[in-house]
C-alpha positions as CSV (number, residue, x, y, z in Angstrom):
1,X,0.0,0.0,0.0
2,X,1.3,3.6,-0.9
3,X,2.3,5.8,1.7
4,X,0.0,8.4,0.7
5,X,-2.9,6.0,0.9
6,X,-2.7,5.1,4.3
7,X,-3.7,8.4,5.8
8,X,-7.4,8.6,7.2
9,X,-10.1,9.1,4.4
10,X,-13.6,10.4,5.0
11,X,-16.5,7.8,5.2
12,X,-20.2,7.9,6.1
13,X,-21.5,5.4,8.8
14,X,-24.6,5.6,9.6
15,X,-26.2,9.7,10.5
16,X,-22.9,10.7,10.8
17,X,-19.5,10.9,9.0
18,X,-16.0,10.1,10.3
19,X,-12.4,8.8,9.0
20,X,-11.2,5.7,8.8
21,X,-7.5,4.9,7.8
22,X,-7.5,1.6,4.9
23,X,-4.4,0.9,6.6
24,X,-5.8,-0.1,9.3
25,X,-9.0,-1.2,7.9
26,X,-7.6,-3.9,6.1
27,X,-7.8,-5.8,9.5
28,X,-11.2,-7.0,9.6
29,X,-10.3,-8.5,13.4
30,X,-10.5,-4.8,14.6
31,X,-12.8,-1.7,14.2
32,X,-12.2,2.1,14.3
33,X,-13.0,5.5,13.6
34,X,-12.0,9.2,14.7
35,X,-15.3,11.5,14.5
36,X,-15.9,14.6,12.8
37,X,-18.4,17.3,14.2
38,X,-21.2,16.1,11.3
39,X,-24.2,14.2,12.1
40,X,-25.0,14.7,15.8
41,X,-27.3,16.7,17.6
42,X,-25.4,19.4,20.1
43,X,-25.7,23.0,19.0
44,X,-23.6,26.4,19.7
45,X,-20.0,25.9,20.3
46,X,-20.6,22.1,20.5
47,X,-22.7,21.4,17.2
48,X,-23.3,18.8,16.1
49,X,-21.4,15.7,17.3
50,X,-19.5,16.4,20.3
51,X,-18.7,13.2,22.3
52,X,-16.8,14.2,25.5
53,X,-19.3,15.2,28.9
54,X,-16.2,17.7,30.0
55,X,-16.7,20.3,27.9
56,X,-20.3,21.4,29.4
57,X,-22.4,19.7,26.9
58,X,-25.7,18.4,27.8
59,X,-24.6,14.8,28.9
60,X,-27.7,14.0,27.0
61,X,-26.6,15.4,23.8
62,X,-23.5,13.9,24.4
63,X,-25.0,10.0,25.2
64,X,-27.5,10.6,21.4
65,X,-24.2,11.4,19.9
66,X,-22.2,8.7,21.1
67,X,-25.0,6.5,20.3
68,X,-25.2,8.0,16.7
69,X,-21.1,7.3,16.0
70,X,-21.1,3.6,17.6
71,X,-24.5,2.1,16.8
72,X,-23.4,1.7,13.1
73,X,-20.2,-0.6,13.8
74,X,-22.6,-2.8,16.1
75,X,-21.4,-1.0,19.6
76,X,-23.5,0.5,22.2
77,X,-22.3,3.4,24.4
78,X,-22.2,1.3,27.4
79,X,-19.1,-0.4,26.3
80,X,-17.0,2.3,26.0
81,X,-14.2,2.4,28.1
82,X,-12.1,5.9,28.7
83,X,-9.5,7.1,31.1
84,X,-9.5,11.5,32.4
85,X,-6.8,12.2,30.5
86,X,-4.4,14.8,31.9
87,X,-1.5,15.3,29.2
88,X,0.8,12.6,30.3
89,X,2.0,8.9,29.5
90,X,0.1,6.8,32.1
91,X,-1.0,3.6,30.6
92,X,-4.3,1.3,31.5
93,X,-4.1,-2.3,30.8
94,X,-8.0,-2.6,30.2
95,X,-9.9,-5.9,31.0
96,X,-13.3,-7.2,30.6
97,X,-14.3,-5.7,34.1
98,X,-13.2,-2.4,33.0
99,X,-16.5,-2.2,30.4
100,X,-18.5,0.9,30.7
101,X,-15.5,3.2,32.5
102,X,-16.5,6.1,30.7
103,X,-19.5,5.7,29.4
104,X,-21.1,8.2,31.6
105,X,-20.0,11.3,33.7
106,X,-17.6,10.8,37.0
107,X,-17.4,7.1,36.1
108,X,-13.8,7.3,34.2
109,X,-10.4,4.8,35.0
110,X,-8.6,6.9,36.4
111,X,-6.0,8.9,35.4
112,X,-4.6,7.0,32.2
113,X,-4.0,8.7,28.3
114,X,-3.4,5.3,26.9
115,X,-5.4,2.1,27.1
116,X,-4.7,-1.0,25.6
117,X,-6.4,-4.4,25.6
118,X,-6.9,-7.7,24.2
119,X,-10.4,-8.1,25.2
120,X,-13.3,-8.1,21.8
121,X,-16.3,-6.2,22.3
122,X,-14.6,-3.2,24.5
123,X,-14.4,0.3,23.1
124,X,-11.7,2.2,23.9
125,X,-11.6,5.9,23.3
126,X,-9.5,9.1,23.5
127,X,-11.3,12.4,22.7
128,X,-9.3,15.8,20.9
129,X,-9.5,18.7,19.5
130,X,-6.3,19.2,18.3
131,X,-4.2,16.6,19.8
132,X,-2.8,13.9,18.1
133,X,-4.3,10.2,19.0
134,X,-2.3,7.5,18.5
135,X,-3.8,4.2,17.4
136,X,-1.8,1.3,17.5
137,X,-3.0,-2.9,16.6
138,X,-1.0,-6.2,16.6
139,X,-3.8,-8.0,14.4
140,X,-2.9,-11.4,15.3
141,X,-3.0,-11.8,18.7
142,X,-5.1,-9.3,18.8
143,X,-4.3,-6.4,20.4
144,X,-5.2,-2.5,20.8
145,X,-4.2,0.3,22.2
146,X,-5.3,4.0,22.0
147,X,-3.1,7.3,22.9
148,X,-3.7,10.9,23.7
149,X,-0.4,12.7,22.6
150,X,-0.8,16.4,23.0
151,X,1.9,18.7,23.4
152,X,3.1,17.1,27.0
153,X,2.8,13.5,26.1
154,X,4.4,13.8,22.9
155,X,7.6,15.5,24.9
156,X,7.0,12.7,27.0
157,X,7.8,10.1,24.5
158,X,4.0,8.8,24.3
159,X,4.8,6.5,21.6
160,X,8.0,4.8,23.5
161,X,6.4,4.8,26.7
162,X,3.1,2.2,25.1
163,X,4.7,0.3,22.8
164,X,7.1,-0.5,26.0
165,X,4.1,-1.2,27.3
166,X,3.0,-3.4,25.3
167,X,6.0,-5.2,24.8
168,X,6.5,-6.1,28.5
169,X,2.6,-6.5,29.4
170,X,1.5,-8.6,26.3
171,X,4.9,-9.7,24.8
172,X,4.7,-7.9,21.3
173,X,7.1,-7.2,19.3
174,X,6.6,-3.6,17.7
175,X,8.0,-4.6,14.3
176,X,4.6,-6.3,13.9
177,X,2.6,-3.4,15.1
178,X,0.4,-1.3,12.6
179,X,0.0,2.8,13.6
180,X,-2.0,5.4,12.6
181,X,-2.1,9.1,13.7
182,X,-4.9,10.9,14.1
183,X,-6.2,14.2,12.7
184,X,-4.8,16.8,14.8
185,X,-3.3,20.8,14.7
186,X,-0.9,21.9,12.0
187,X,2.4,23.2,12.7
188,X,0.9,26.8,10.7
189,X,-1.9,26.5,13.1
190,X,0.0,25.5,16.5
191,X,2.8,28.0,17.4
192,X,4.2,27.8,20.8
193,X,6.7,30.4,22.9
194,X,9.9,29.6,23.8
195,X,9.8,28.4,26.8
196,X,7.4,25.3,25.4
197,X,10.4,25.4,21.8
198,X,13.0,25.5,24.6
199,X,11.6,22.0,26.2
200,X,11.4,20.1,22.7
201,X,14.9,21.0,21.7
202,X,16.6,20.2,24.7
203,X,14.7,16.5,24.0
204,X,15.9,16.7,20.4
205,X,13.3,18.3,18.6
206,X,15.0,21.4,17.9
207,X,15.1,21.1,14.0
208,X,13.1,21.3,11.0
209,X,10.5,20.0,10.2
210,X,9.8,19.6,13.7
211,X,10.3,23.1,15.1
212,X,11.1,25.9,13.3
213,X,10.7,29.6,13.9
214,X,7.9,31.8,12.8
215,X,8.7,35.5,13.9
216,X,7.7,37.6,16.9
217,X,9.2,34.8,19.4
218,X,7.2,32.2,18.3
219,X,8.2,28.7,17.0
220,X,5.7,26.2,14.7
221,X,5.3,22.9,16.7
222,X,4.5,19.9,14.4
223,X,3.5,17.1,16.7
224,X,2.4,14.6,14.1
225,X,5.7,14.5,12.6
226,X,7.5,14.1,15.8
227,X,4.9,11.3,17.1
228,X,5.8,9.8,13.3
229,X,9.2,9.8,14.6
230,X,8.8,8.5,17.8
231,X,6.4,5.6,16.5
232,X,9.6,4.5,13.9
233,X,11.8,4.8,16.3
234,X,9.7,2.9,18.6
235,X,10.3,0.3,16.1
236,X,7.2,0.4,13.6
237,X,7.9,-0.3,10.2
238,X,7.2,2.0,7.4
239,X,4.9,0.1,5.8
240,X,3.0,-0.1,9.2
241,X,2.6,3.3,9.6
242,X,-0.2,6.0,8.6
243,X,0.9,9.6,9.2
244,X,-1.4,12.0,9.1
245,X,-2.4,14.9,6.5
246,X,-5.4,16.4,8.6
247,X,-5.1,19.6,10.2
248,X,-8.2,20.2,13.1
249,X,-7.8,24.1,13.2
250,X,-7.8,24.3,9.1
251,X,-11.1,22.8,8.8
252,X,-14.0,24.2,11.0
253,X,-16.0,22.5,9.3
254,X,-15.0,19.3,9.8
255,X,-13.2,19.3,13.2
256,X,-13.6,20.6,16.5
257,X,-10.4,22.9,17.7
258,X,-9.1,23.7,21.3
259,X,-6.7,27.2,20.1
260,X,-8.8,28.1,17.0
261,X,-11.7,28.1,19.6
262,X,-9.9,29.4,22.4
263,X,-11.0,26.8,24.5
264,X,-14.8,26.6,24.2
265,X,-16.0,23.7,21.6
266,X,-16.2,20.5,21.4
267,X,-14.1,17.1,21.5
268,X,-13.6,14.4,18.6
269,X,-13.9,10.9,19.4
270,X,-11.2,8.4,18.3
271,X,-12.3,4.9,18.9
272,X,-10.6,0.9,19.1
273,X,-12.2,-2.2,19.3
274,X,-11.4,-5.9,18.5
275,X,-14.5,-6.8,16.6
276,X,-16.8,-9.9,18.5
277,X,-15.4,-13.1,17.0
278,X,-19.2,-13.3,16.1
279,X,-19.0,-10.5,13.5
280,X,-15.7,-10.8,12.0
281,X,-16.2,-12.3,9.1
282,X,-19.1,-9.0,8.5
């Protein structure tokens, strides 16, 4: 598959409209999406689908909406699982008894951006709106694993810190992992100061294309290349890898955004699951 065919590609499920990258839909043990803002029913700053309760959305709005994006792959809101994520590296090695940890208000993990499991029928999910999400599948066990890398976690080494993970909790070897990124913020769109360009190039990100100076003290911050980086040097193959070409901030009318916003909007959801072994021949 070409490189520039991996990258995730608009699709309509159902009432509402998300991506999907054919890299990783090519493994029919696994299903997966990352939302857009079409199809669901919130209104103002949140219209139409925004799926996170933290943002001050009616939680009922939020439930129809959640119900809207996972009804048409054959999953109901009540097995979503999702951790508070606070812009770090904690990882949650997600079991059976873990179903429905975030499927409604004050009833999260804990405090985890990463979740993996090896468990069919369980949704994982991370939610953005302009961080990158990291998916990550080792189709043959199977295995999953979801990852919220903003600005913190990706300086954290997100993508090290899970596949480690999942090396040590479930034995795989990342050579036969398969990654995708996410939609997320452009470097044109996401300029930091420097004391946030300081961080990144004492960690080795000092250097184009990864940072690079745009005028007036301010530095253009590409996250999706450097968590591209991080996933290869994490050890996933080329041809395992979907970068992305989506910028959140570019297209309002696709994709929610945190700084084009300034803070008030909505959240995208990015979801994982290993299919039922019921349904995967569907």
């Amino acid at each position: 598959m070409a490189a520039m065919d991996k990258g995730f590609r608009l699709v309509r499920r159902g009432e509402v409209t998300v991506l999907q990258s054919p890299l990783l839909a090519q493994y029919r043990v696994i299903d997966h999406a990352f939302s857009t803002r079409l199809g669901g029913c919130s209104s103002g700053a949140m219209a139409a689908l925004n799926t996170a309760f933290h943002t001050g959305d009616d939680r009922h709005l939020v439930m129809e909406n959640r119900r809207r994006l996972l009804q048409p792959f054959g999953y109901e809101p009540d097995a979503v699982v999702a951790g508070i994520q606070v812009h770090g590296t904690g990882v949650a090695r997600v079991t059976a008894a873990d179903r429905g940890r975030g499927a409604a208000p004050r009833n999260f993990l804990g405090e985890y951006d990463a979740l993996a499991t090896t468990e069919p029928g369980l949704v994982l999910t991370a939610y953005a709106a302009d961080c990158p999400i990291l998916f990550l599948i080792e189709p043959q066990l199977p295995l999953i694993a979801l990852a919220h890398a903003g600005w913190r976690g990706t300086l954290g080494g997100m993508a090290h810190v899970v596949i480690d993970r999942l090396r040590k909790d479930y034995g795989v070897a990342p050579a036969r992992l398969v990654a995708a990124i996410s939609p997320c913020i452009c470097p044109s769109c996401y300029q930091v100061g420097e004391d946030v360009a300081s961080l990144f190039r004492r960690a080795g990100w000092g250097g184009a294309p990864y940072l690079e100076p745009a005028g007036s003290g301010k530095f253009r911050l590409d996250l999706s290349r450097i968590n591209a980086a991080q996933l290869r040097e994490a050890g996933i193959k080329e041809s395992n890898l979907a970068e992305n070409s989506w910028c959140t901030s570019c297209r309002p009318d696709l994709f929610y955004s945190y700084r084009r916003e300034k803070g008030v909007t909505g959240r995208m959801m990015a979801f994982l699951a290993i299919k039922p072994e019921r349904s995967r021949s569907q």
